[in-house]
N, C-alpha and C positions, 0 to 999 in steps of 0.2 A: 260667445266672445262679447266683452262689451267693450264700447268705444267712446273712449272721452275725447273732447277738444280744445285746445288750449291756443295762447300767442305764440308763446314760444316754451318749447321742452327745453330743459337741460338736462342733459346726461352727466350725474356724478355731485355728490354732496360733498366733498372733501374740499379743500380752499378754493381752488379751482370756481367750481360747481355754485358754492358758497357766497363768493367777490361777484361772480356774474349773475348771481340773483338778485344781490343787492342793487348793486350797476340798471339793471333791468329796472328796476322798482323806480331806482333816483331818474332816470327819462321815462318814467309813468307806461312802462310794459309790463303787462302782468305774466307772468313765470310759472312752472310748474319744474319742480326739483326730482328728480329720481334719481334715488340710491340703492344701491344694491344691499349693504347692510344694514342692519338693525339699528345704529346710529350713523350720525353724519357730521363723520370724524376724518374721512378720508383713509389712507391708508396709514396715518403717523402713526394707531396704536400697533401698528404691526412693524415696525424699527426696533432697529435694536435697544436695547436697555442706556445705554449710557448717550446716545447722539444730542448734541447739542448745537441750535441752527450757528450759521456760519455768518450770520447778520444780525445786529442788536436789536433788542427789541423795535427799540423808534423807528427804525423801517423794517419791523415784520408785521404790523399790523394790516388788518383785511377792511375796504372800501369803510367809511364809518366809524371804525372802531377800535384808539390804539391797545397795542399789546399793555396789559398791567403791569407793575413794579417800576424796579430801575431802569430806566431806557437804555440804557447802557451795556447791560450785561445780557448772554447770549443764552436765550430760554433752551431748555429740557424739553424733551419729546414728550413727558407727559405733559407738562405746562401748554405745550403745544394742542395736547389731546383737549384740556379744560379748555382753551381759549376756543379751539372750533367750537365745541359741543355747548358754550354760552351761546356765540353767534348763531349757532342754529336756532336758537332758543327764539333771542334776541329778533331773529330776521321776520321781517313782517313779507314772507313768501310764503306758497305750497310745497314744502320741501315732503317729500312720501318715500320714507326708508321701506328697505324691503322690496324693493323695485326693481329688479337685474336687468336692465335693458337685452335684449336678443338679438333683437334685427331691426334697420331702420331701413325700410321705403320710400320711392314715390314714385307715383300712377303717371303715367303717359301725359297727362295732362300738366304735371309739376306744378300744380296751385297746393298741396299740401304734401308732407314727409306722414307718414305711418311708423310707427313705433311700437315696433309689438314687445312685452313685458312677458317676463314671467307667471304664468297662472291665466295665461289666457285674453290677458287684458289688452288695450289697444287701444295707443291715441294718436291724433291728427294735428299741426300745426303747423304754421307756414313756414315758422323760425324755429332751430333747433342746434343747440349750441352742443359741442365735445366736448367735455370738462371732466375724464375720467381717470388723468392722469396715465403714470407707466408704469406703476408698483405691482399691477396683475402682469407685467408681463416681462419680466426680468430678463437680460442678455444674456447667454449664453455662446460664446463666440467658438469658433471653428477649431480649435486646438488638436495638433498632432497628439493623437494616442489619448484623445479623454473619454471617448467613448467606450472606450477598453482600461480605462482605468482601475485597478484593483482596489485602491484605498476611498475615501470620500469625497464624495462632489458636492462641495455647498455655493450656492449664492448670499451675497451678502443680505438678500432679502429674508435668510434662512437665520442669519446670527441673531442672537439676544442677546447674549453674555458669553466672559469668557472659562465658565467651570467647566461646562462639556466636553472643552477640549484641551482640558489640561495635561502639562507632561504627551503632547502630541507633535510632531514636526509637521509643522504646517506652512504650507508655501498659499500666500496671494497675490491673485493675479490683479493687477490696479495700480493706479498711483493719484489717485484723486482723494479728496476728502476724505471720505469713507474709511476708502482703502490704509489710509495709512494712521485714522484714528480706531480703527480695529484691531489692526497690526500693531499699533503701540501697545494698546490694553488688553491684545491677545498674549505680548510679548512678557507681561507679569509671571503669566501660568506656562505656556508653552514656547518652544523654538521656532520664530518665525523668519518667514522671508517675503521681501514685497519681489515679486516679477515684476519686470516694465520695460516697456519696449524703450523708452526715452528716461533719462535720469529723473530725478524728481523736481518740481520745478514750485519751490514756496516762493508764495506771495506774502507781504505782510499783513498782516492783518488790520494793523491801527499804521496812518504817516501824518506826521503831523498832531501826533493825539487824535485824531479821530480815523473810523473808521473806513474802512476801502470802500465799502457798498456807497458812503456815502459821498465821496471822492467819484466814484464811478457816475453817478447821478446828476452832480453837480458839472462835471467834466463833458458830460455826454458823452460819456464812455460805453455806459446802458448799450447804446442806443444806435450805436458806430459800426455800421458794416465792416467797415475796415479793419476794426480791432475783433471780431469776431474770432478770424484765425490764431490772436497772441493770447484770447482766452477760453479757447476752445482745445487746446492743444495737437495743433503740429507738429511741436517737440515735447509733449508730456501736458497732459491736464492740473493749472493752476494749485497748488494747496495754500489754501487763506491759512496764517502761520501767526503767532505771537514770538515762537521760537522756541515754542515747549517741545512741536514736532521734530523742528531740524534739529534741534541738542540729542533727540532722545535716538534718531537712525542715524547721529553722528555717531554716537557708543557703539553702534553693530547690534544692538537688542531693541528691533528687532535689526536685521541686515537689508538692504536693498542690491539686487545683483541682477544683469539683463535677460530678456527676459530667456527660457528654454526652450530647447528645439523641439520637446516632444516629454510626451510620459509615457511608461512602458511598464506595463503591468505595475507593480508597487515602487514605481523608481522614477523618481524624475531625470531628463538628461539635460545638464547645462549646455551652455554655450561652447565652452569650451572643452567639450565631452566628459566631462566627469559625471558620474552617476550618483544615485543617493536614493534611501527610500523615506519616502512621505506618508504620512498617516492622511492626510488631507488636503484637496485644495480647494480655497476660496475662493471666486469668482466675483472680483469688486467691479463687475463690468458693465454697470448703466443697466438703465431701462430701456425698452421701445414703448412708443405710444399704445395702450389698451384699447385701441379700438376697434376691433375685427367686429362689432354688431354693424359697421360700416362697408363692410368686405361684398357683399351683393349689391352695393348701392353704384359701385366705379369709383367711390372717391377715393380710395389709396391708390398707392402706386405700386408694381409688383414685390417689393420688399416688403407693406402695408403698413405704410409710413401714407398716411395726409397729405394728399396735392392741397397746396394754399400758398397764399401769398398775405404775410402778415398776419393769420390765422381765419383768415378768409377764405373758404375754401371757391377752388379755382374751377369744379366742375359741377358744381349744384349751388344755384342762387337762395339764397337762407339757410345756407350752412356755413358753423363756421367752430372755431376750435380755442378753449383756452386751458392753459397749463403745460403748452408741447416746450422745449427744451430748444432756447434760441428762436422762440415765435416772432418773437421783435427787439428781444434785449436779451443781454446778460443773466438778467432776473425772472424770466419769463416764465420759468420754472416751479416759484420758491413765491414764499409768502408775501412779500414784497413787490412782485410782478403782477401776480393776477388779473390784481383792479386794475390796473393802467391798460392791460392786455383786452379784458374784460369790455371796458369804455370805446377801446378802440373799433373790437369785431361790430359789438350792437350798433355804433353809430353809422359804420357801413351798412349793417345788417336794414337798417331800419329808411336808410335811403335807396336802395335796390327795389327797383320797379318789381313787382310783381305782379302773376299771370293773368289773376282778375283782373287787375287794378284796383286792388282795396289796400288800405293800410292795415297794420297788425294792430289788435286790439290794444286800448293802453289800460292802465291797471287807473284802478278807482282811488280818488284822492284823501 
């Protein structure tokens, strides 16, 4: 086994991964990137074919570097793929694809984490950031009778396009972004239906001529404990809207109806007991954080969700977490988030006493 040493590891090359290397560089810390695939792209090239981010470009650019074109208009998943894959280029860090992290340790003494790689490899560092996103680990929620389902289970981590399931009745289950821009452009080729526990609840997109994210910002809306619950949904998760979505489930094509009690072999059962048979159901139901190479360490919690506070993890000092979904804002997620996420954990990261008493190395100027 050989063992390298670093300041600080990051876990994950995707924006994430990406904004806090840079972050790292710009307070003179030197980084070491590990990716699990052959680029360091994150998970975008693996979205479906038509998604398009839900914030303009002008605020989806990563620490350094704005997004190209019209700032205004709302980049493509692959635009998205070219933009990371310059920045990687671009970044003056050790980003090392092909890296799958395993397992992350630390020794009784807690002056270094262990991070053991795939192939045998193994490095040390005092700092070590989660930036792996929740695309490797898609939700799949409790539903009466899906395990016994007859027809098709997909997640929306599973769609691309909509020919495969052409001329198919298809019900999904969701009511967030995703959910209901699959569901419109599923609704071309096949018979759909959105489930949902709560109606749908659209946001506009643009007030004022400009846009929400940037309203949210200015507002300190990001940023507002309080508003957390009106945009996290309690009564149904937000759809950012120009009006294209609400006109088009105003038609009925596709329909929105509450959500089912159950499926039963090839039949869904409504609410109101009526039956019906489904060729498929979609599952637009979020991620959880990717990080089980965490799971022997203690830091999650029994569901293996991240103890932390701000992305600061709350029971191992130099850990810490960016990319989790509501880490400190709104945005904390999404392109836009990152770097501010980023800036925050390292600056704690880098003022926490440590068990030698040494500081983390800084990166050469």
């Amino acid at each position: 086994m050989s063992t390298h040493t670093a300041s600080l590891i990051v876990i994950g090359g995707g924006q994430a991964g990406l904004a806090t290397a840079r972050v790292a560089r710009d307070l003179g810390l030197a980084s070491i990137v590990l990716e699990a695939a052959n680029r360091a792209e994150g998970s975008w090239p693996h979205y479906y074919d038509s998604l398009t981010l839900f914030s303009p470009a002008r605020r989806s650019g990563l620490p350094g570097a704005v997004f190209p074109g019209d700032p205004d208009r709302y980049p493509t998943r692959d635009e998205v793929v070219e933009y990371l894959a310059g920045y990687a280029r671009r970044l003056d860090a050790d980003v090392r694809t092909g890296h799958r992290v395993e397992q992350v340790s630390a020794p009784a003494d807690g002056q270094e984490f262990r991070v053991a790689v795939s192939g045998g490899e193994e490095l040390t560092a005092p700092l070590v950031v989660a930036a792996t996103g929740a695309f490797s680990r898609p939700h799949r929620p409790a539903l009466a009778g899906l395990d016994t389902f007859e027809g098709t289970v997909l997640h929306s981590s599973d769609y691309r396009r909509p020919e495969p399931l052409a001329g198919k009745r298809v019900v999904i289950v969701g009511g967030g972004n995703s959910a209901v821009q699959i569901a419109i452009e599923l609704a071309a080729v096949a018979d759909v239906t959105l489930a949902t526990r709560h109606p749908l609840r659209f946001m506009p997109q643009r007030i004022a001529g400009r846009d929400v994210h940037i309203w949210f910002q200015r507002t300190g809306l990001d940023t507002a404990g309080w508003a957390k619950p009106l945009l996290t949904g309690g009564k149904g998760t937000p759809v950012m809207d120009t009006g294209t979505y609400r006109d088009a489930i105003a038609t009925g094509n596709p329909d929105r109806r509450p959500m089912f009690t159950r499926l039963d072999g090839d039949q869904v059962v409504w609410d109101d007991g009526t039956r019906e048979h489904v060729d498929v159901v979609l599952l637009a139901t979020g991620y959880r954080p990717g990080v089980d190479y965490l799971a022997g360490l203690g830091a999650l919690d029994d569901d293996g969700l991240p103890r932390h506070r701000g992305g600061v993890s709350t029971t191992h000092p130099g850990l810490a977490y960016v990319g989790l979904e509501w880490q400190r804002s709104f945005a904390s997620a999404t392109l836009r988030g990152v770097g501010a996420d980023a800036r925050h954990v390292l600056t704690r990261l880098l003022k926490q006493p440590r068990p030698d008493g040494k500081k983390p190395a800084r990166a050469a100027n």
